[in-house]
ZADRENBA-452625 format. One record per residue (C-alpha): residue number from 1; residue in three letters; x, z, y negated. Coordinates in nm, 4 decimals, always signed. Example, Ala and Ser with C-alpha at 12.3 -4.5 7.8 and 13.67 -1.06 7.14 Angstrom:
R  torlo  seza        px        pz        py
R      1   ALA   +1.2300   +0.7800   +0.4500
R      2   SER   +1.3670   +0.7140   +0.1060
This chain:
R  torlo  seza        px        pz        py
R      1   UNK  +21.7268  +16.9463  -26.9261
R      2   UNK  +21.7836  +16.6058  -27.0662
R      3   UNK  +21.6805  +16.5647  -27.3974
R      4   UNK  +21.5621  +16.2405  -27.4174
R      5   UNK  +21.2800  +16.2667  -27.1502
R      6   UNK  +21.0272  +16.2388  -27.3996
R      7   UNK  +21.1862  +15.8570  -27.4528
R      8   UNK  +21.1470  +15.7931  -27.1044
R      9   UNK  +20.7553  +15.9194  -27.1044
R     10   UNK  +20.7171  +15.5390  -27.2764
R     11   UNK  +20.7953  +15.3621  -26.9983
R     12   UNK  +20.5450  +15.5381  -26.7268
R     13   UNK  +20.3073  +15.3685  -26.5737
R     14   UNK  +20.2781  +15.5471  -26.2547
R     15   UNK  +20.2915  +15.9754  -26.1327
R     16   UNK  +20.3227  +16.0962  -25.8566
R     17   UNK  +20.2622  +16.4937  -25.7368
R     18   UNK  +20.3719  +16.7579  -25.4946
R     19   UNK  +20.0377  +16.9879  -25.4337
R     20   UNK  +20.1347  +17.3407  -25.3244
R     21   UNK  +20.3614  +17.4851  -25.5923
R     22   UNK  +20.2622  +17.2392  -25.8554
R     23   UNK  +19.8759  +17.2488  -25.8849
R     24   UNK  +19.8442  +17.5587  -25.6885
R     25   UNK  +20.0397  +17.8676  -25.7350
R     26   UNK  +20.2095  +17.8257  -25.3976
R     27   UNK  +20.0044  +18.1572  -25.2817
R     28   UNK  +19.7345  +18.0387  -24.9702
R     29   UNK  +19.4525  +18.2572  -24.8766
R     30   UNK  +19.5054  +18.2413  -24.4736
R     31   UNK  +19.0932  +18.3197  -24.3382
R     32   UNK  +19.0638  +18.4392  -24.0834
R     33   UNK  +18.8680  +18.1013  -23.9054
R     34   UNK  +19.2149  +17.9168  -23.9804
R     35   UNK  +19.1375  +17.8077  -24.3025
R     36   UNK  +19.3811  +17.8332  -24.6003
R     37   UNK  +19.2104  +17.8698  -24.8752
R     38   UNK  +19.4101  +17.7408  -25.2354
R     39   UNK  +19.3272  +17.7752  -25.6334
R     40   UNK  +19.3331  +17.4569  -25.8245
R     41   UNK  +19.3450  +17.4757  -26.2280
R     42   UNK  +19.0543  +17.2810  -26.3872
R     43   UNK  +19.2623  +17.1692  -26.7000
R     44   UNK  +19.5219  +16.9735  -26.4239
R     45   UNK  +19.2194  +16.8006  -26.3092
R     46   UNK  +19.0591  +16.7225  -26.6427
R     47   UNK  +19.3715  +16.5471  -26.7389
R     48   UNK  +19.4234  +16.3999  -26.3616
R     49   UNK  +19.1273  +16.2009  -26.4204
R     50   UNK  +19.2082  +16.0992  -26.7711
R     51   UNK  +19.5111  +15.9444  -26.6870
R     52   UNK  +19.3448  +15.7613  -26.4077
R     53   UNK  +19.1215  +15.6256  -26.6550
R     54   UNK  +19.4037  +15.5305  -26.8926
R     55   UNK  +19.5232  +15.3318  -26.5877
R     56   UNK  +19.7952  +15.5215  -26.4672
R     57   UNK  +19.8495  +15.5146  -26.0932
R     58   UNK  +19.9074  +15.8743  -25.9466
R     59   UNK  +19.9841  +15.9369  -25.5825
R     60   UNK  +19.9970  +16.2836  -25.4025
R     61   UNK  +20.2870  +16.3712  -25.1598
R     62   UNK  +20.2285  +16.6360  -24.9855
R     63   UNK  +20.3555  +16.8489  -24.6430
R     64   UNK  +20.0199  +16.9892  -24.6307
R     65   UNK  +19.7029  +16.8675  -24.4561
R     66   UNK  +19.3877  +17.0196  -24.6343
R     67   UNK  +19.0394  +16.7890  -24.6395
R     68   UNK  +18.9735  +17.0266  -24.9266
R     69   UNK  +19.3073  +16.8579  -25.1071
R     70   UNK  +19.2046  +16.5528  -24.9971
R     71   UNK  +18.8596  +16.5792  -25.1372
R     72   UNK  +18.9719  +16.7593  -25.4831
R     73   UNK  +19.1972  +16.4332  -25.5967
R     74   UNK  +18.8953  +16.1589  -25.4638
R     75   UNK  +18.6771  +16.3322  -25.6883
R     76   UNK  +18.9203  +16.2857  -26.0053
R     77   UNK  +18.9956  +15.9568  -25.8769
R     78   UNK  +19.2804  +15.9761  -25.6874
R     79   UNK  +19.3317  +15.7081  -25.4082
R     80   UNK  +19.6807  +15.7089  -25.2915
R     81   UNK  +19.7260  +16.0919  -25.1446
R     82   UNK  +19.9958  +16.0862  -24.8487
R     83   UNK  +19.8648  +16.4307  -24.6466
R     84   UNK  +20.1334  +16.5785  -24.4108
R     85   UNK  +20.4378  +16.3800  -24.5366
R     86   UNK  +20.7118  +16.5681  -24.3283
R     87   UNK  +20.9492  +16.3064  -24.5168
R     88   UNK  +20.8593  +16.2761  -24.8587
R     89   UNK  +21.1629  +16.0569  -24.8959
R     90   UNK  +21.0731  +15.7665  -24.6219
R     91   UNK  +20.6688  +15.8105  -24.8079
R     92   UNK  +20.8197  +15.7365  -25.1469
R     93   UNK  +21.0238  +15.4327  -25.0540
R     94   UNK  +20.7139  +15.2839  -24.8430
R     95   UNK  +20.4817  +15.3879  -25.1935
R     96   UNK  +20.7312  +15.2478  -25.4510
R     97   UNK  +20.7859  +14.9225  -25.2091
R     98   UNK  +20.4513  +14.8430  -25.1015
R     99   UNK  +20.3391  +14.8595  -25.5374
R    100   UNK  +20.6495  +14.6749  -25.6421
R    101   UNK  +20.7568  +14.9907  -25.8076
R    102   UNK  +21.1054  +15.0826  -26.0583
R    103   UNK  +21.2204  +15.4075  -26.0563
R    104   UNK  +21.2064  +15.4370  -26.4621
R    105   UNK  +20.8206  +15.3801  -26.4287
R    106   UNK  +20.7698  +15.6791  -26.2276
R    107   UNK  +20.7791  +16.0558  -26.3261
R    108   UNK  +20.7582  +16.3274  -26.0143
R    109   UNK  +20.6982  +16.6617  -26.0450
R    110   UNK  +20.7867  +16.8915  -25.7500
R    111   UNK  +20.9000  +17.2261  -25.6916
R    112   UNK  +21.1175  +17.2875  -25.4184
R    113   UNK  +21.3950  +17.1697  -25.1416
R    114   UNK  +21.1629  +16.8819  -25.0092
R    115   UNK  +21.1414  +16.7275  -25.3652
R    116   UNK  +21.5032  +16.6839  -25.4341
R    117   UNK  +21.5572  +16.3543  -25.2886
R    118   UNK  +21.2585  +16.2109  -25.4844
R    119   UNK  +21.3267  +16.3943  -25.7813
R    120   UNK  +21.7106  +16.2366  -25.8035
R    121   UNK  +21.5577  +15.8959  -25.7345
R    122   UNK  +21.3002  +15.8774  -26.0001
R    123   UNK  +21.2958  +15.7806  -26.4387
R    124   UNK  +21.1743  +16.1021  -26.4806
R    125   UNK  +21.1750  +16.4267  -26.2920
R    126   UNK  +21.0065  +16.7160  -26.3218
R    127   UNK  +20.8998  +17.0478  -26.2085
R    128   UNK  +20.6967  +17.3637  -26.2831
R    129   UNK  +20.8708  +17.6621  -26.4719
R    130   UNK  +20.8752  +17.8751  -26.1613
R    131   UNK  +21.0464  +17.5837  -25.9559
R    132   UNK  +21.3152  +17.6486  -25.6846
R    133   UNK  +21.6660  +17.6796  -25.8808
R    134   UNK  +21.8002  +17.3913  -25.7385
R    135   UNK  +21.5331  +17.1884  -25.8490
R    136   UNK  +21.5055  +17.2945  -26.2018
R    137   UNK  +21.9039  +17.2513  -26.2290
R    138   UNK  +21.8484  +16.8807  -26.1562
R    139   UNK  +21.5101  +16.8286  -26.3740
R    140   UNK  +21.5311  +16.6238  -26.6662
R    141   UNK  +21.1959  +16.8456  -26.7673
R    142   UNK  +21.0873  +17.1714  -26.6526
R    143   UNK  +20.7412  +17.2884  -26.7845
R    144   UNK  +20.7149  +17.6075  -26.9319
R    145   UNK  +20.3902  +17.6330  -26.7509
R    146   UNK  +20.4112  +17.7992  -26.3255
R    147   UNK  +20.2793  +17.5988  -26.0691
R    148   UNK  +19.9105  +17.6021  -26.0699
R    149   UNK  +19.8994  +17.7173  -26.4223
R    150   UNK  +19.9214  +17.4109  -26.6124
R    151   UNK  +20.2526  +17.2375  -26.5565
R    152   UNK  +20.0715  +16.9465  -26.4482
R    153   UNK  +19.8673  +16.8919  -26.7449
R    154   UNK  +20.1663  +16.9601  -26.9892
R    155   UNK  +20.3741  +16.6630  -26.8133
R    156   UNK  +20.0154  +16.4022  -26.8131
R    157   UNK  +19.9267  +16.5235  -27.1639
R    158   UNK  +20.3024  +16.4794  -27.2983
R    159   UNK  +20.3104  +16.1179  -27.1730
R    160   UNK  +19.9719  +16.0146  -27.3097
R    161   UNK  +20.0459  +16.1409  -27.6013
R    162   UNK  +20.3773  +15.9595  -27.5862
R    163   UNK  +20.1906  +15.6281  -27.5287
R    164   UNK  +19.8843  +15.7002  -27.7693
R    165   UNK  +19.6223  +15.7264  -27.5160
R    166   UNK  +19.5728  +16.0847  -27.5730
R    167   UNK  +19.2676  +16.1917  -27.8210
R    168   UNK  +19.0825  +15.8791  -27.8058
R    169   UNK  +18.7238  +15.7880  -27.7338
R    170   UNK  +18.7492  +15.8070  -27.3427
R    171   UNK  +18.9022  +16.1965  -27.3567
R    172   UNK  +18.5652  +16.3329  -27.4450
R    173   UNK  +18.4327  +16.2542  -27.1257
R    174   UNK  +18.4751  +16.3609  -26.7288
């Protein structure tokens, strides 16, 4: 882990999100019409749509292709979410290029082999405590917090706090 992360936290301005693994437990509910069938943790999405209030841009990257994802990050404000990104690499560059993006303005946080590229090109990267080794060993942060429990709360609330924009006026409302 790099100890200065918390240094780079100042100069975020912009997040961006793997789904399954980091705000779901990785485990999917396979119905029996097709469906799969995910948890989400409410205190991920409380602080979600606090940082899009703050301003922050957040993006979701993910190989998935749920309307039920889809529809959980419009409701907390989401607008950039990249469904079925088989690349995550070639989505990135077109994200960060299209918004005139530098890396040391963006933290990631994913959890396995299909993050690694982004992860290595980004200020700040980070993943959930029960991340694939490989991508912990390259992290500069690693929540203590599992996928789906938390860890993407810890990394928002860190960086608000970080910038003073946590505990203010707008956090007591949805």
């Amino acid at each position: 882990m790099n100890d200065n992360y918390k240094q780079k936290l100042k100069a975020i301005t912009t997040f961006i999100f793997d789904v399954d693994g980091v705000f779901t437990d990785g485990v999917v509910w396979l119905m029996p019409n097709g469906e799969q069938v995910r948890t989400a943790n409410v205190k991920d999405g409380y602080a979600v749509q606090l940082a899009v209030k703050k301003g922050f841009r957040i993006a979701i990257i993910s190989g998935g292709n749920s309307e039920a994802v889809r529809l959980r990050f419009q409701g907390l404000g989401v607008n950039d979410i990249f469904l079925s990104s088989h690349d995550k690499w070639i989505v990135f560059q077109n994200y960060i290029k299209e918004h005139n993006l530098r890396p040391e303005e963006i933290l990631y946080m994913g959890d396995d082999i299909v993050d690694y590229r982004v992860l290595k090109a980004v200020g700040v990267s980070t993943c959930p405590y029960d991340a694939a080794e490989e991508i912990r060993d390259i992290c500069d942060y690693t929540s203590p917090h599992a996928g789906g429990k938390g860890c993407v709360r810890d990394v928002l609330e860190q960086t608000l706090k970080v910038q003073r924009l946590w505990m203010d006026d707008e956090a007591h409302q949805w």
